[in-house]
BAFI-3210 file (N, C-alpha, C; in Angstrom, 3 decimals, decimal comma, padded with zeros to 6 digits):
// residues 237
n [1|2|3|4|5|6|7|8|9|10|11|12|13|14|15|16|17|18|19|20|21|22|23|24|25|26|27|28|29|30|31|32|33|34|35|36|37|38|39|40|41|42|43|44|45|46|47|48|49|50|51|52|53|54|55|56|57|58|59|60|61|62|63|64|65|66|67|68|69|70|71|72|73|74|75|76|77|78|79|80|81|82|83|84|85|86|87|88|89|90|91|92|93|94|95|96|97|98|99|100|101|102|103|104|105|106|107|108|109|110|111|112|113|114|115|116|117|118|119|120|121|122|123|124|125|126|127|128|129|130|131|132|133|134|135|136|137|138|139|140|141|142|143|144|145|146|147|148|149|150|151|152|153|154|155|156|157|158|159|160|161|162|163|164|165|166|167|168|169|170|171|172|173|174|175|176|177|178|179|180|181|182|183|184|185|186|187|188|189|190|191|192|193|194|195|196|197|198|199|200|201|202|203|204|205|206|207|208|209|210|211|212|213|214|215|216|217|218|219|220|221|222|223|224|225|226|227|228|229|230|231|232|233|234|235|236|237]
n.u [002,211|-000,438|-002,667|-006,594|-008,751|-010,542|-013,552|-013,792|-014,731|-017,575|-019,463|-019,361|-019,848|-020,331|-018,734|-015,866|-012,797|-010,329|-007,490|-007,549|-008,442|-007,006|-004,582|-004,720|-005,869|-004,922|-004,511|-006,976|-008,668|-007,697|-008,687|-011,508|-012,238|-013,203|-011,034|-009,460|-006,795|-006,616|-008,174|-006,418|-004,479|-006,002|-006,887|-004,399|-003,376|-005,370|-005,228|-002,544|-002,506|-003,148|-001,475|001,315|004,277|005,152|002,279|-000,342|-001,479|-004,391|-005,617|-008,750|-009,085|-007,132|-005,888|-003,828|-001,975|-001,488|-002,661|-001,350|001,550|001,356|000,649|003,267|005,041|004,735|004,732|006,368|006,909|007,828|005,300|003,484|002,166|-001,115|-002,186|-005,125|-006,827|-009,175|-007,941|-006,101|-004,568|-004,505|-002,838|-000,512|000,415|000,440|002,708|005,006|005,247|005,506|007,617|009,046|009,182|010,547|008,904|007,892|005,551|002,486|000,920|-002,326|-004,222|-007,368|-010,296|-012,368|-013,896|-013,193|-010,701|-008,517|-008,572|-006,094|-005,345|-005,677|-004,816|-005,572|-008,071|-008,436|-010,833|-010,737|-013,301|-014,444|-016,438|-018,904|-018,633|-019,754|-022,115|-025,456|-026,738|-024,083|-022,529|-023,008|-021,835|-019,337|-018,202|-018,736|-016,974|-014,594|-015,002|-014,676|-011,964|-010,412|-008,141|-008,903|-009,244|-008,668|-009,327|-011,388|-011,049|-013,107|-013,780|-016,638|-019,157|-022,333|-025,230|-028,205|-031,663|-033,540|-035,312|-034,618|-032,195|-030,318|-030,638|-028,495|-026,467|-025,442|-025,170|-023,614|-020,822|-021,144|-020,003|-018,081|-016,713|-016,501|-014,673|-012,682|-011,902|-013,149|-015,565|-019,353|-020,128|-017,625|-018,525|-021,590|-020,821|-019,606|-020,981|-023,340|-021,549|-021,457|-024,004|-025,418|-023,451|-022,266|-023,063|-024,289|-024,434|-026,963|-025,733|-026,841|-027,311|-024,968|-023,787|-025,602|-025,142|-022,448|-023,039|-024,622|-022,851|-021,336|-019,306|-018,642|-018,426|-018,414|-017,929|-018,118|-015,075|-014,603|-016,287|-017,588|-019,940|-021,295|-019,211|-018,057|-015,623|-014,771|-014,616|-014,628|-014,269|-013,168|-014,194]
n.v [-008,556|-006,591|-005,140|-005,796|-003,306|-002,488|-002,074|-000,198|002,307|004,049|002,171|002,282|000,355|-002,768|-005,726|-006,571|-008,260|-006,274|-003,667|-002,562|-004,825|-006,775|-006,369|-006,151|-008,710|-011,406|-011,245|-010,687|-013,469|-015,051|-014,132|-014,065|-016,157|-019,232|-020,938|-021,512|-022,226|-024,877|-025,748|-025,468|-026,672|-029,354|-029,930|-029,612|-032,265|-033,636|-033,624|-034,521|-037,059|-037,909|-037,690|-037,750|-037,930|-034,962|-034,671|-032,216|-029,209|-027,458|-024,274|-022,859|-019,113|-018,649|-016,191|-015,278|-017,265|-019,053|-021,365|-022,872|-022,911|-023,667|-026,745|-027,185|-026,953|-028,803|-031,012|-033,764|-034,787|-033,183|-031,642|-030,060|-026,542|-024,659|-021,359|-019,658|-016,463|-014,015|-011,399|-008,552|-007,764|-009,659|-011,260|-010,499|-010,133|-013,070|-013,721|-012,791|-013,791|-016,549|-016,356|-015,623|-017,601|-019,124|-021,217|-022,914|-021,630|-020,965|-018,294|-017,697|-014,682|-014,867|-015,830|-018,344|-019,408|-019,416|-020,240|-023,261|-025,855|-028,448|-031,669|-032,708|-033,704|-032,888|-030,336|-027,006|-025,341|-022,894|-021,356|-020,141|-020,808|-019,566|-017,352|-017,335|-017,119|-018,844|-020,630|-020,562|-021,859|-024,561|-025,416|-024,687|-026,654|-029,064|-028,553|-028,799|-031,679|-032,839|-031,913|-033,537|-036,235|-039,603|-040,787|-038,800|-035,676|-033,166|-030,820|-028,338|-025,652|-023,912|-021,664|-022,108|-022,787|-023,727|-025,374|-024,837|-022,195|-021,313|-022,743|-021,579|-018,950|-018,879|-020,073|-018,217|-016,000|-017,140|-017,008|-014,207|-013,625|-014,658|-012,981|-010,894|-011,587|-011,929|-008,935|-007,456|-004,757|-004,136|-002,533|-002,574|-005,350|-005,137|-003,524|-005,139|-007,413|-005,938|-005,258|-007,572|-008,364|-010,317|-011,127|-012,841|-016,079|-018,216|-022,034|-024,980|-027,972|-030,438|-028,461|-028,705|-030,919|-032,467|-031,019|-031,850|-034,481|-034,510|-033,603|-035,512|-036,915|-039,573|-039,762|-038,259|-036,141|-034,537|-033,172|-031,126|-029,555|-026,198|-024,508|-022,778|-023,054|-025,638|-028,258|-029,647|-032,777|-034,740|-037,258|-038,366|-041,241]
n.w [015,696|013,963|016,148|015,863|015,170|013,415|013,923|015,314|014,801|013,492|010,728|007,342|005,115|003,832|004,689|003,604|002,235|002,383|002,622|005,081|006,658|006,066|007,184|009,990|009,724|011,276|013,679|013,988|013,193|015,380|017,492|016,986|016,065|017,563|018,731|017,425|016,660|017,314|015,208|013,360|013,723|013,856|011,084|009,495|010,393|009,862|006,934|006,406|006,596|004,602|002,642|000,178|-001,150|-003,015|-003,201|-004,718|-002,695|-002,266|-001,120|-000,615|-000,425|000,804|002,345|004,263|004,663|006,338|007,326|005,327|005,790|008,081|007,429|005,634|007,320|009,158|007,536|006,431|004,257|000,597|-000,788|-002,764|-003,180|-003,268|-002,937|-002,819|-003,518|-003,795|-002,723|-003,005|-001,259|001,081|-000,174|-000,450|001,933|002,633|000,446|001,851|004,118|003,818|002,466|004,453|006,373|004,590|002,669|000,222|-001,751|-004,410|-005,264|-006,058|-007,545|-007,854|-008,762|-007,636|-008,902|-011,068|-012,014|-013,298|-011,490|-010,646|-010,482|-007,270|-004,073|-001,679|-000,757|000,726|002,589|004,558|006,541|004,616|002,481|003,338|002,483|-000,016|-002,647|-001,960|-004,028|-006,091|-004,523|-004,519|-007,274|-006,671|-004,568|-006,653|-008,240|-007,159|-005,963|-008,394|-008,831|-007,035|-006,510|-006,175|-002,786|-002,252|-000,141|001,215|003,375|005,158|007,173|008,605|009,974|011,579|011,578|013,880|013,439|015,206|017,055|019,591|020,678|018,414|019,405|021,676|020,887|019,528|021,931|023,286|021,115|021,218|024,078|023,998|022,138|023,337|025,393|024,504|024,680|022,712|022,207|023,076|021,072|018,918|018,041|017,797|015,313|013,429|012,967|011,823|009,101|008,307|007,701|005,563|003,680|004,932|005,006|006,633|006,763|007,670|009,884|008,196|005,793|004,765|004,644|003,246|000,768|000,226|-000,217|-002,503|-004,300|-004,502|-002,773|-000,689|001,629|004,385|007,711|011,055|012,496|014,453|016,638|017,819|019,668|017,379|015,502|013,055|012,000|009,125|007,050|004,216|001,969|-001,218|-002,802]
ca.u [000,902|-001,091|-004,040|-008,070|-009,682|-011,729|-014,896|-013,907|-015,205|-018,806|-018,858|-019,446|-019,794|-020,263|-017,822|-014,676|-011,394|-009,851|-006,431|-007,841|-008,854|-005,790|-003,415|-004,911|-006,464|-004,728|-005,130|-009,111|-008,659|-007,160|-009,540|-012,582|-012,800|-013,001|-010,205|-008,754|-005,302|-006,850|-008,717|-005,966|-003,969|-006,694|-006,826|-002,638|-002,726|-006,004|-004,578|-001,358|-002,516|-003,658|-000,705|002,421|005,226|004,480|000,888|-000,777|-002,603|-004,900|-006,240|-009,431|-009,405|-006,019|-005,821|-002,335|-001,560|-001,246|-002,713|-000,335|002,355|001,572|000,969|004,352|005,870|004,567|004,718|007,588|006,906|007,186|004,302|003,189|001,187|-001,158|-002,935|-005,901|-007,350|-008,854|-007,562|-004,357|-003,748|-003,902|-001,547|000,978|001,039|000,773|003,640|005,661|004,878|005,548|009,274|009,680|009,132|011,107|008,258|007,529|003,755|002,445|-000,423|-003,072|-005,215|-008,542|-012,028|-012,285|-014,471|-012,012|-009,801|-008,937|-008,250|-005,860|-005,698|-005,315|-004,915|-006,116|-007,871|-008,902|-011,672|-011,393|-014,488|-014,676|-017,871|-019,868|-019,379|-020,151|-023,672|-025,362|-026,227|-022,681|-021,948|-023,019|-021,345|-017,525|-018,544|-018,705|-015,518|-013,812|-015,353|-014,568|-010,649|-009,850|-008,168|-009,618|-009,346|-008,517|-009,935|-011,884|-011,436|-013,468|-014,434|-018,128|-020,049|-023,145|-026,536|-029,230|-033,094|-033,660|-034,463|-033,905|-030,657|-029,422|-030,287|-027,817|-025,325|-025,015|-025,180|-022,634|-020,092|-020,934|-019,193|-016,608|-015,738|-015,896|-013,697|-011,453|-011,341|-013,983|-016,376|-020,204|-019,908|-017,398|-019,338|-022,570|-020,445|-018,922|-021,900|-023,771|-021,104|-021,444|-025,025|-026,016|-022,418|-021,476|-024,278|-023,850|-025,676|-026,595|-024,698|-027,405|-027,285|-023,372|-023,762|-026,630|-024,377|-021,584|-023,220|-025,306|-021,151|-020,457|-018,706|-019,562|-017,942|-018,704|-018,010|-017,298|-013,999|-014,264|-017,194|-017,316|-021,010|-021,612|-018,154|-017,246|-014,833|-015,541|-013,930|-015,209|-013,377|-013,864|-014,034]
ca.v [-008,698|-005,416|-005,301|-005,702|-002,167|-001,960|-001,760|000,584|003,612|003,367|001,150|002,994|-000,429|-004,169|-006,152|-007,222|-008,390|-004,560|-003,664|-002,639|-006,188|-007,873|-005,946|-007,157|-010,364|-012,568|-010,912|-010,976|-014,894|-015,440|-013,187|-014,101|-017,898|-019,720|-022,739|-021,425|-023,043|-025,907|-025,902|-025,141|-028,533|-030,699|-029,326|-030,109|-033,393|-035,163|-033,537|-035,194|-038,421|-038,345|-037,052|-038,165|-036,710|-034,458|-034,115|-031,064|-029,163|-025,873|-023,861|-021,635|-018,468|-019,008|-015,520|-014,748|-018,477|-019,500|-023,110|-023,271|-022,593|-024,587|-027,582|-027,087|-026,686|-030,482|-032,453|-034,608|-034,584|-032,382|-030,928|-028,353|-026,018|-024,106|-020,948|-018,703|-015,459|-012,480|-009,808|-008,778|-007,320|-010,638|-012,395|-009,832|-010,582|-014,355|-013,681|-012,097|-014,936|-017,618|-015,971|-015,182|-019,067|-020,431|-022,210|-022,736|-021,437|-020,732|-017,928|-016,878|-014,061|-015,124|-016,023|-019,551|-020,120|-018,947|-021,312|-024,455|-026,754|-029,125|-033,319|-032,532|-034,969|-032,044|-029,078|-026,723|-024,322|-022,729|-020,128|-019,491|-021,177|-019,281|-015,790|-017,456|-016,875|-020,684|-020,876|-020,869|-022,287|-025,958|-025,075|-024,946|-028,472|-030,139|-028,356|-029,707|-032,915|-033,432|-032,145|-034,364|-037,627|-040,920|-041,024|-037,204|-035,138|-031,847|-029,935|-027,033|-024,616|-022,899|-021,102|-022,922|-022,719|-024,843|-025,018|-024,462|-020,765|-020,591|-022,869|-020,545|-017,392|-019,512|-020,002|-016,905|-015,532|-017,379|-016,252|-012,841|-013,526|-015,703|-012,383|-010,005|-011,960|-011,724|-007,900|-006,450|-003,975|-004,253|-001,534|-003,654|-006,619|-005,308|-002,958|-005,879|-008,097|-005,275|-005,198|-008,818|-008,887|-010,697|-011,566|-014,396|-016,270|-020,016|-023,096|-025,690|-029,249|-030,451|-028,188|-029,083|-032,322|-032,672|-029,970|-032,414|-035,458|-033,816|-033,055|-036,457|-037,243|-041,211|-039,882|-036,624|-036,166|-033,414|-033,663|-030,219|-028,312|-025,448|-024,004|-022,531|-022,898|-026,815|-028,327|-030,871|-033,608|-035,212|-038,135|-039,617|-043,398]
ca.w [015,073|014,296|016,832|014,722|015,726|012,527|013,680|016,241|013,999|012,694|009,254|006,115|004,176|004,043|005,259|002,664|002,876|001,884|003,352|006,343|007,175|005,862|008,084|011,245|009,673|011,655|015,172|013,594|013,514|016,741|018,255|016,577|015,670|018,949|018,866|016,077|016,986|017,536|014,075|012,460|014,042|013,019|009,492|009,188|011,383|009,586|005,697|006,250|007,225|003,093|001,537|-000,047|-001,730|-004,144|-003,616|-004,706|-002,072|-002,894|000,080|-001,127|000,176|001,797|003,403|004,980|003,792|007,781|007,342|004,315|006,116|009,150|007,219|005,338|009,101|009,900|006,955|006,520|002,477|000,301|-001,430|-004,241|-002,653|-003,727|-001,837|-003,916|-002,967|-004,673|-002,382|-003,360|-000,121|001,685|-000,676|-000,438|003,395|002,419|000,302|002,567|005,740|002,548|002,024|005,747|006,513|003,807|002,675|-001,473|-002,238|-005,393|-004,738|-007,632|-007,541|-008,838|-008,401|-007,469|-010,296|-012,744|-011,778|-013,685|-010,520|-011,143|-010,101|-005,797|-002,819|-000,239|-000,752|002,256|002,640|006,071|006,710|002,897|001,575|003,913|001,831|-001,203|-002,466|-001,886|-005,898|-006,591|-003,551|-004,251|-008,194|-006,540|-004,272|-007,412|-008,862|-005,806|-006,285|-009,910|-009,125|-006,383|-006,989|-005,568|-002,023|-002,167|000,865|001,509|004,688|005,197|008,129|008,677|011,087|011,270|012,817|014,200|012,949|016,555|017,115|020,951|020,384|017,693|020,213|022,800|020,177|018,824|023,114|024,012|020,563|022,111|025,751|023,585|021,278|024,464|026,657|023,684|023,837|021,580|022,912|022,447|019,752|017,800|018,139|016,767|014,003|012,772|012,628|010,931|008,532|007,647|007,293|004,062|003,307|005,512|005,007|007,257|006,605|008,909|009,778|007,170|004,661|004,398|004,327|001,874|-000,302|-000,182|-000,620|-003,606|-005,432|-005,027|-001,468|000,092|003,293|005,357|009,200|011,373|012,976|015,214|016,850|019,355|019,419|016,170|014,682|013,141|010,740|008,219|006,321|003,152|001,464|-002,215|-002,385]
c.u [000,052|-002,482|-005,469|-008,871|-010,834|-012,872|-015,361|-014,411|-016,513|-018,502|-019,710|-019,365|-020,105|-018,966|-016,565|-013,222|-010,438|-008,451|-006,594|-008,026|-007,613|-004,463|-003,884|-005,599|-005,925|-004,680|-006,809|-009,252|-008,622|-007,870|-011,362|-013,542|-011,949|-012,266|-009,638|-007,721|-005,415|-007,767|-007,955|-005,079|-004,203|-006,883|-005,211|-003,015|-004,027|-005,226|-003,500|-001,210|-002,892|-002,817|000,571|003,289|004,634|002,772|000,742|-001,972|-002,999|-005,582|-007,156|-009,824|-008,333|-005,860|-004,208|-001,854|-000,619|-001,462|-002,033|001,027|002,137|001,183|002,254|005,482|006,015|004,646|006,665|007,927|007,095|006,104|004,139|001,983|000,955|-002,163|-004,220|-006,483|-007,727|-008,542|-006,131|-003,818|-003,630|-002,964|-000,513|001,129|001,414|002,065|004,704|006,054|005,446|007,459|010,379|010,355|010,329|010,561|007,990|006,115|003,851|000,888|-000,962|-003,727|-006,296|-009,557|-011,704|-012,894|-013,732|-010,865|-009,857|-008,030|-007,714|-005,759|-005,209|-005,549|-005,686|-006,606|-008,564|-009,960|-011,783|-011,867|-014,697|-016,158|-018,703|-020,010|-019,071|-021,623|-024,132|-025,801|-025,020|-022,283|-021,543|-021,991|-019,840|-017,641|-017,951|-017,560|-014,502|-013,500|-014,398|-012,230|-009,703|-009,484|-008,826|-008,714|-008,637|-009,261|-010,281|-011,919|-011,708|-014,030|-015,827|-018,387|-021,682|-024,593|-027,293|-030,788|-033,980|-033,777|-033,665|-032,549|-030,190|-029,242|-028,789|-026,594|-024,363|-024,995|-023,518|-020,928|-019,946|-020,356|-018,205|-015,610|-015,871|-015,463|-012,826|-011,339|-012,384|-015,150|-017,497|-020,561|-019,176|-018,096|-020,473|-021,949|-020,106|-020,099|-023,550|-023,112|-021,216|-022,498|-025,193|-024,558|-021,729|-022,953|-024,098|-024,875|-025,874|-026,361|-025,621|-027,476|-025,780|-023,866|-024,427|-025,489|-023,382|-022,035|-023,714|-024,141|-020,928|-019,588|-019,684|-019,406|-017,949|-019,055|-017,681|-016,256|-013,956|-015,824|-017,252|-018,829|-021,815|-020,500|-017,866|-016,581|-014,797|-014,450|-014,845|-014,096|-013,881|-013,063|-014,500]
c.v [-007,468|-005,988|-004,715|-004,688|-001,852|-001,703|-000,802|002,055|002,930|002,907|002,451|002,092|-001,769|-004,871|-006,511|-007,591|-007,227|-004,526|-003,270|-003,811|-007,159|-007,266|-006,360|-008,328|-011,114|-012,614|-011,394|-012,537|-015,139|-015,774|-013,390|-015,208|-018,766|-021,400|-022,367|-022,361|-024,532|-026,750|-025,753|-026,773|-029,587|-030,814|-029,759|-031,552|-034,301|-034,813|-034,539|-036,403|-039,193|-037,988|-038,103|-037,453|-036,223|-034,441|-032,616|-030,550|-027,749|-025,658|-022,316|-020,285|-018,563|-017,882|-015,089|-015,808|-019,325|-021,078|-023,625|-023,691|-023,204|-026,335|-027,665|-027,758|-028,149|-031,209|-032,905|-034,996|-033,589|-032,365|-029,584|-027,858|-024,330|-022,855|-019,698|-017,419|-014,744|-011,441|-010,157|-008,041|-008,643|-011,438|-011,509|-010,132|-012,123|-014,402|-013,510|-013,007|-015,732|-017,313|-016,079|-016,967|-019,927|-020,955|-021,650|-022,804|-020,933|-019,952|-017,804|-015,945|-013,840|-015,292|-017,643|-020,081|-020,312|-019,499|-022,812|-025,142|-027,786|-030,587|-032,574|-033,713|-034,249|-030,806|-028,432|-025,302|-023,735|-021,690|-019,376|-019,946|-020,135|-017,487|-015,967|-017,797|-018,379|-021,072|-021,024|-021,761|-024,077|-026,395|-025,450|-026,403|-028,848|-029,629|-029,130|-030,518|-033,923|-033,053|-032,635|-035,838|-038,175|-040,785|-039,652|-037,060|-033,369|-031,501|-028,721|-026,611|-024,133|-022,104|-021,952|-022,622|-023,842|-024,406|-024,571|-023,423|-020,301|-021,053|-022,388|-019,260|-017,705|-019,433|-018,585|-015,369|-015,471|-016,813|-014,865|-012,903|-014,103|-014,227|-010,903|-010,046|-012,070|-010,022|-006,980|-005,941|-004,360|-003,395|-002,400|-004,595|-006,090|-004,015|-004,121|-007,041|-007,399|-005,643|-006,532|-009,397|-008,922|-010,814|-012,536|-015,179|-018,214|-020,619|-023,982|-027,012|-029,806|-030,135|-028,691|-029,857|-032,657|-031,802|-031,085|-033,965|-035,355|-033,670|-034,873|-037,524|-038,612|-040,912|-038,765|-036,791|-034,671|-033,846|-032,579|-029,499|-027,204|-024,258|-023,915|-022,616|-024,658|-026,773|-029,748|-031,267|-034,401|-035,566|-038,838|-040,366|-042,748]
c.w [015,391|015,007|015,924|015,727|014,466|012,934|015,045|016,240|013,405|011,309|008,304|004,936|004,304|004,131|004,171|002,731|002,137|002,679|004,662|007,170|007,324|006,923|009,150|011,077|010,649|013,292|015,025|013,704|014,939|017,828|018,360|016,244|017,407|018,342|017,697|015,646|016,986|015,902|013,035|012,359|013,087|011,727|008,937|009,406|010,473|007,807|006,147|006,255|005,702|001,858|001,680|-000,939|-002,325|-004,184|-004,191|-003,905|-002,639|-001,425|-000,721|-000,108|001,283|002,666|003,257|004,980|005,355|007,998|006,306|005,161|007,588|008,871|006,486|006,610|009,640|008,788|006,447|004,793|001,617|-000,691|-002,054|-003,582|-003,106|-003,018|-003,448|-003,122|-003,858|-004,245|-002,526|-002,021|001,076|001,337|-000,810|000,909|003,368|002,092|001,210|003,666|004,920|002,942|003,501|006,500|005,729|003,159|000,579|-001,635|-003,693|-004,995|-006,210|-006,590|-008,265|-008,213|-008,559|-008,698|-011,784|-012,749|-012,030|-012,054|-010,711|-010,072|-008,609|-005,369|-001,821|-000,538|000,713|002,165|004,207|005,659|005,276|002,016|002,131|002,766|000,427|-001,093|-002,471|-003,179|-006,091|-005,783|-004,078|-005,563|-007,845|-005,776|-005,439|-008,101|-008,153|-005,817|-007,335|-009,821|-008,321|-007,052|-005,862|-004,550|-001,335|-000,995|000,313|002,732|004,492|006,632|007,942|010,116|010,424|012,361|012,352|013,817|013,943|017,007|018,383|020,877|019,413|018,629|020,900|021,962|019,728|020,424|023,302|022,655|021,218|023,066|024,444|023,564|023,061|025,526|026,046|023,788|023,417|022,250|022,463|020,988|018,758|017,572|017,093|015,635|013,218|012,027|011,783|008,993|007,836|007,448|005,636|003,163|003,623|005,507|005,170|006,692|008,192|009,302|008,454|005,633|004,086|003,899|003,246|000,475|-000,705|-000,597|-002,299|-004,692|-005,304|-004,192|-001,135|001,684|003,926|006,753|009,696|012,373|014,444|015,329|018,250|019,026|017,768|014,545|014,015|011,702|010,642|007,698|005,169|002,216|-000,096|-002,336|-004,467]
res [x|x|x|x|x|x|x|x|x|x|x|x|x|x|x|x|x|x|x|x|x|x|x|x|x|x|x|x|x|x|x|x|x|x|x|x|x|x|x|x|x|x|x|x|x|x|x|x|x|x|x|x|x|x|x|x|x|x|x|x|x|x|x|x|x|x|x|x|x|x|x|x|x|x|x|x|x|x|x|x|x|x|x|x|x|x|x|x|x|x|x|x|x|x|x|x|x|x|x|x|x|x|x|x|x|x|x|x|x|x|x|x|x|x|x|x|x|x|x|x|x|x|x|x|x|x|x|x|x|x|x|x|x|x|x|x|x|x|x|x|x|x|x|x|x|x|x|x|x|x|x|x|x|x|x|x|x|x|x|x|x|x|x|x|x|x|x|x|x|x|x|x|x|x|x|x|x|x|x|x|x|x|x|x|x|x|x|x|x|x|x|x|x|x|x|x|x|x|x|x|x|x|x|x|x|x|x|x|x|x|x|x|x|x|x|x|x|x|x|x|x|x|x|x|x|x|x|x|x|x|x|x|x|x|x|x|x]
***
């Protein structure tokens, strides 16, 4: 696994998933989302508990197609799975992990919007809503919504803050010791979070929730939190 030095040179841009990113993406996970491993688990272990043969799952913003490919790894069914991205340099590594595995994916390269979404049991959003603008944002919800079957699921990932400013300072303190006991210098740290100003743009447990209730959802919990990081579930009845 190539080691994530990007932001070890001053930035010259806003943040994107470019081939620079996608070649150490998955050190950048590891490294960067606290419990990852553990978010990735609960994301396999509560999906599966809603699937049956042949479901169809879609993962937006699949990446390097790692929670594809580690629910594949555990389920005992099979399933049509489906991963989306618009960088074509992460779905050629997807690909590649996909083939290496064994495992049968079907990637697109599109814009989520531009995508007809077809009948699902599971789809998965890890850390992907957040760098969609929140106009559109609430727009794919209800795509979601409308292409889940009955008693279908949504798991998605965020970064999230509190209305709280000193408990956001605290939150966003303690990420800092997280990401430089992983490694990353204060220089990376604030290059990187330069780089992602006004592109990752969190909500907070609230705004989710209201977002998903607002598409359509009777049932919204969080299943995983670790400061500023949790992961959600949302069930239609």
């Amino acid at each position: 696994m190539k080691k994530d030095e990007v932001f070890k040179e001053k930035i010259k841009k806003q943040f994107e998933f470019d081939e620079s990113v996608a070649s150490v993406f998955d050190d950048m996970l590891s490294r960067s989302v606290p419990f990852y491993e553990e978010m990735l688990h609960l994301t396999t272990s509560f999906g599966l508990k809603y699937l049956n043969d042949n479901d169809r799952v879609y993962d937006l913003g699949c990446s390097t197609a790692s929670t594809l490919i580690h629910l594949a790894k555990h389920s005992k069914v099979e399933l049509e799975l489906v991963g989306i991205d618009n960088s074509s340099a992460m779905l050629q590594r997807a690909s590649n992990k996909a083939k290496a595995f064994g495992i049968d994916i079907t990637f697109l390269e599109d814009d989520f919007f531009d995508v007809e979404l077809q009948n699902s049991k599971l789809i998965i959003a890890n850390y992907t809503l957040q760098f969609i603008r929140p106009l559109k944002r609430e727009e794919l919800i209800k795509k979601i919504y409308n292409s889940l079957e009955d008693g279908g699921i949504f798991i998605f990932s965020e970064k999230v803050i509190t209305e709280d400013k000193i408990l956001n300072k605290h939150y966003i303190d303690e990420y800092y010791n997280f990401k430089k006991n992983q490694g990353y210098s204060e220089f990376e740290i604030a290059q990187k979070r330069e780089a992602l100003e006004n592109v990752l743009i969190p909500y907070s447990y609230d705004e989710n929730k209201q977002m998903i209730e607002d598409a359509g959802f009777k049932q919204f919990d969080c299943i995983f939190k670790w400061i500023n990081f949790a992961t959600f579930i949302a069930i239609k009845r």
